[in-house]
C-alpha positions in Angstrom: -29.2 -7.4 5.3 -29.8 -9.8 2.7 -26.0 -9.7 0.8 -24.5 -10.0 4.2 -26.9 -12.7 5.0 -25.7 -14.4 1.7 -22.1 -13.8 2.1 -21.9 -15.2 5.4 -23.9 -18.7 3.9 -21.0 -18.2 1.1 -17.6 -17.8 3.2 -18.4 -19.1 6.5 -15.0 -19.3 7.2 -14.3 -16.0 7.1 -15.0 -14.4 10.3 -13.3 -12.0 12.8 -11.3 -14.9 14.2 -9.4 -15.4 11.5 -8.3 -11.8 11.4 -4.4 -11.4 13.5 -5.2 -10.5 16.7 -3.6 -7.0 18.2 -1.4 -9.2 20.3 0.0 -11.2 18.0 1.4 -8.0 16.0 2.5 -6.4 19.1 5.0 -9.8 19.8 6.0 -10.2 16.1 10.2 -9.9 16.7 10.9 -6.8 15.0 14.9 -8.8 15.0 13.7 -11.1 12.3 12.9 -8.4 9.5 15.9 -7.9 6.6 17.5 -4.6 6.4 16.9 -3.2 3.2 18.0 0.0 0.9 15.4 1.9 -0.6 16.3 3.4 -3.9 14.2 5.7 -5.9 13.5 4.7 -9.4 11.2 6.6 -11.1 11.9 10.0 -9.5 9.0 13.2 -9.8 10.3 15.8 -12.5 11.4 19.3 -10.2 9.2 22.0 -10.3 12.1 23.8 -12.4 12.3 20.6 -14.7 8.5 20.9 -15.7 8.7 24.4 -16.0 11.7 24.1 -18.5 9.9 21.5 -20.6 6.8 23.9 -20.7 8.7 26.7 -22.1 10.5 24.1 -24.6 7.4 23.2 -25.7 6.0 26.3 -26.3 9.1 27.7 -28.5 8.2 25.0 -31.0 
């Protein structure tokens, strides 16, 4: 009870009024947002690919 006391005498400006409110996020223009292309960059080794490194490693 105490820290929360204490945080609230520290940021009194932060309370749930500043938080977005529900409506505001369900107006947002979804229009407005840039169309973008995902690309994969660092792709997950296959199952096979990890397997083949394992037996690589082991003939060494």
């Amino acid at each position: 009870a105490t820290v929360q006391t204490r945080l609230h005498l520290l940021l009194p400006f932060a309370t749930m009024s500043d938080k977005p409110h529900k409506a505001e996020v369900e107006k947002f223009d979804k229009l407005k947002l840039k169309k973008t292309q995902t690309q994969e960059k660092n792709a997950l080794p296959s199952k096979e690919t990890i397997e083949q490194e394992k037996q690589a490693g082991s003939q060494k």
